[in-house]
N, C-alpha and C positions, 0 to 999 in steps of 0.2 A: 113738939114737932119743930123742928128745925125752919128758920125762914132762908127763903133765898133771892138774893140780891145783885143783879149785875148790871156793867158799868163801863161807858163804850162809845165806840162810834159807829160807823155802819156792819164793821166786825161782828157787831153784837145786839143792835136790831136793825135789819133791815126793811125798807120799806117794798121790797121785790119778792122776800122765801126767808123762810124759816133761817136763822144764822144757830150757833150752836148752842145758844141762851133758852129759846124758847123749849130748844130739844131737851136741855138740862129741867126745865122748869117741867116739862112732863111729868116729872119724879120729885113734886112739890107739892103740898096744899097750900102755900102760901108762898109767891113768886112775884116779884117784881123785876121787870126791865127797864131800868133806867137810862139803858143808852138814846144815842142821838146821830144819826146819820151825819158826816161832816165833822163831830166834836174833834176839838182841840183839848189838850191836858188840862186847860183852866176851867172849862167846864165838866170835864170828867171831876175833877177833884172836889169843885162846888157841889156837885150832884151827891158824893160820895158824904159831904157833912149835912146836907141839908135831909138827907138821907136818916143820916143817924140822928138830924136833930128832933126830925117827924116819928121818926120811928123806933127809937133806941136801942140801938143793932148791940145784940151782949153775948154772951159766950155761948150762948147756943144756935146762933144763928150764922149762915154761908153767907161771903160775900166774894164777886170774883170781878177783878178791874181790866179791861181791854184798854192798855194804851195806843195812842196814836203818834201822831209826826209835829215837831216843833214850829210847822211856819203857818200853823192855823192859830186865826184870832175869833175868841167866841166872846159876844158879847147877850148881853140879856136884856128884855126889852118887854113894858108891861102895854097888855092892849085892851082892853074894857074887863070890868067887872073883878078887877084885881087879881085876873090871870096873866100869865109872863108866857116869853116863850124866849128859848135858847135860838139865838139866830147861827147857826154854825156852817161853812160850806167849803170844808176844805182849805188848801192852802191860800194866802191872799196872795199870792201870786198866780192863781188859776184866772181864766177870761170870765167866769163867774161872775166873779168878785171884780172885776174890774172899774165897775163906778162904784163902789164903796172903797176899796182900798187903791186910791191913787197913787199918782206917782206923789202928790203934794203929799199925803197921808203917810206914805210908806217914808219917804225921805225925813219926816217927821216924828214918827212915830216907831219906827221900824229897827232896830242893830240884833242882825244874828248872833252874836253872843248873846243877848238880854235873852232872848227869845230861848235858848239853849235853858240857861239859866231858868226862867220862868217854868221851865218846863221839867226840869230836874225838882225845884221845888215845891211842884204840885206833889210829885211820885212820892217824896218823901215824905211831905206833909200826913199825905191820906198812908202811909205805912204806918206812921208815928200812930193817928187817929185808930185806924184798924187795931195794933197794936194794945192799944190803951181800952179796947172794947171785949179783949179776948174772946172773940169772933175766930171760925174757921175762915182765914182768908187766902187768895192765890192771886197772883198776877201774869197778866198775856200784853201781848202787844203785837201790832202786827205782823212787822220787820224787827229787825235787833234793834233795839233801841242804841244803842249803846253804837251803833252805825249812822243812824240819824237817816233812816231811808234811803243812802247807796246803795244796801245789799238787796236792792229788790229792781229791777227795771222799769216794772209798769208806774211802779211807784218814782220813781225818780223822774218821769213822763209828765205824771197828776200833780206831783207836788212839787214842780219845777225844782227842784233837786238839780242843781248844774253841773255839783263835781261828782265822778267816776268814782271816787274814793273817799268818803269824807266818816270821821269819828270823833268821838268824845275825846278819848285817848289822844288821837294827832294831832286835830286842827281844834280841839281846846283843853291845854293841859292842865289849865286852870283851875277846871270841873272837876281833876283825877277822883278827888275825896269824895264825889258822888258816888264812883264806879261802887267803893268799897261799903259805902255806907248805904246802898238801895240794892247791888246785887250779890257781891259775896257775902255779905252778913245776910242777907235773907234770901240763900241760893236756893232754899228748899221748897221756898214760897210762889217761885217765876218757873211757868210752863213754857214750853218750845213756842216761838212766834206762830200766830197762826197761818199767815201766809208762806212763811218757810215751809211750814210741813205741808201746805197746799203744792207748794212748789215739786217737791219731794216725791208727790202722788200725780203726776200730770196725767195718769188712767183715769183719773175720778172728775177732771174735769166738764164742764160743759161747755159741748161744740155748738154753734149757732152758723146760720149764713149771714155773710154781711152782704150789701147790695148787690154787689154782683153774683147773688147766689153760689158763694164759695164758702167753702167750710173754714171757721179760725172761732179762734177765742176770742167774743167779742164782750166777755163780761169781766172786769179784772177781782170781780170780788169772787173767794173761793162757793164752787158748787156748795149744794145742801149737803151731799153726799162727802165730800173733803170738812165742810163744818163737824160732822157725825164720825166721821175718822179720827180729828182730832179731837172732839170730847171725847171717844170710847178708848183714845188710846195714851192721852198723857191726865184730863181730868177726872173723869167719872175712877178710875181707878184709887185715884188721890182722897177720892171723897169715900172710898168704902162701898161704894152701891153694886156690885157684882153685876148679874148679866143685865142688858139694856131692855127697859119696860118694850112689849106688843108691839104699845103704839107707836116708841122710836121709825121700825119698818113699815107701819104704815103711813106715816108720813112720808117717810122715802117714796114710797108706792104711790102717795097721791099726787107728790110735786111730779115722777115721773108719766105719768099720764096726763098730766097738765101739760108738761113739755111736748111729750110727745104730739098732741093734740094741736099745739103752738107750729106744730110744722117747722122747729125749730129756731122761730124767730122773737127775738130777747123780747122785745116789748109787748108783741100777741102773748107769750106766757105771763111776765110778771101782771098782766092787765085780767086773764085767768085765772093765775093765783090766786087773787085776791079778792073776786068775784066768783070762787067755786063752790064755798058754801058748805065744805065738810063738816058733818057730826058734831056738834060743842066737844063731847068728849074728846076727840081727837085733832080738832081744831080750833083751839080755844081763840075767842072773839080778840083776847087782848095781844095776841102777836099785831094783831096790823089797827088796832084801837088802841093808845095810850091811854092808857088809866096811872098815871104819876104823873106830876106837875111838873112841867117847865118844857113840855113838846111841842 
């Protein structure tokens, strides 16, 4: 029996509803979620060998990598009993992060080329790895990668993203020989971004009120229902699994009564969610329990 492996940042566990990992893991007896809300590509890629070093990912086994955005720095950090934990929070230019990554820090530590680089690096690395495992693997990401977060707005918002238009290709030509050696040599292996095709669906959205009791989109990561659209229609096909298990819909069915119930408002649901108490079978303990080291 096939194991399954994914590998991410809030993409691909969220700590709010079901992202499209847990919904794939349905159709697993043996599933792990190694993502991390926040993650940057340095710790998706560490995750991905420390991965295989625990667990020795080989040709029979799925493995699927959610990338993220180049201005996130993830560092690791041990706290009693010889446990770690991946400290990750988005870009360090967000107000987050503001007493950790200074201006003293940033000016020292900091050049958007490196950071470009660093990040092109990781993707390769863990393809090479994957590669060498002959493992069924696929890659996602949120936005184009190959845009570096302009082609999305919310995003360009989060990850202080400044310029209107920025890429691999124009604004570092440097990189070129990445394009070809992560994306056209293994076109076969990278799915549509997931927030593109989120974008793509804006029916499937979820509307909330914000304080002024107005209706907008007050959550920028894709519904459960846009996560389930795009596994059922560019992954789960990839992998052979034909129609979508039961429980897929009844998970639909649970988050939406959850919301509904939420009266609409984001934080009465995600605080709902995850206090509702569904079935084991159909709500398994480990979507909002990590059981994998480094959370």
């Amino acid at each position: 029996m096939a194991r399954l492996f994914t590998f991410g940042c809030s993409y691909t566990y969220y700590l709010g509803c079901p992202t499209w990992s847990p919904f794939l893991g349905l159709e697993f007896d043996n599933y792990e979620n190694w993502g991390i809300p926040g993650s940057g590509c340095r710790s998706i890629s560490e995750r991905v060998a420390e991965c295989h070093a625990r667990n020795n990912i080989n040709a029979d086994d799925i493995v699927i990598v959610q990338w993220t955005y180049y201005l996130r720095h993830d560092y690791c950090k041990f706290v009693k009993d010889n446990q770690y934990h991946w400290r990750a929070k988005g870009s360090i230019f967000q107000e987050v992060n503001s007493k950790i990554f200074t201006p003293w820090w940033i000016d020292t530590f900091f050049d958007e080329s490196a950071y470009v680089m660093h990040s092109l690096n990781a993707i390769i690395s863990v393809i090479s790895l994957l590669k060498s495992t002959g493992c069924t693997w696929y890659m996602t990401s949120i936005g184009d990668f190959t845009k570096l977060g302009s082609d999305l707005d919310n995003y360009k918002a989060d990850e202080k993203i400044n310029s209107n238009e920025i890429s691999i290709q124009k604004d570092f030509p440097q990189y070129n020989f990445y394009i070809d050696r992560i994306w056209s040599e293994n076109k076969d292996h990278w799915i549509k971004p997931i927030a593109c095709h989120a974008i793509e669906n804006p029916d499937k959205n979820w509307l909330f009120k914000n304080k002024k009791g107005e209706w907008c989109i007050s959550e920028r990561h894709p519904s459960a229902v846009q996560h389930v659209s795009w596994l059922n229609t560019y992954l789960r096909p990839l992998l052979g699994l034909g129609d979508p298990p039961k429980e897929q819909q009844l998970w639909l069915d649970a988050i939406a009564e959850v919301k509904e119930k939420a009266d609409h408002d984001v934080f009465t649901f995600y605080t709902n969610i995850n206090t509702k108490g569904y079935p084991h079978k159909f709500w398994p303990d480990d979507i909002w329990f990590k059981k994998v080291p480094g959370f």
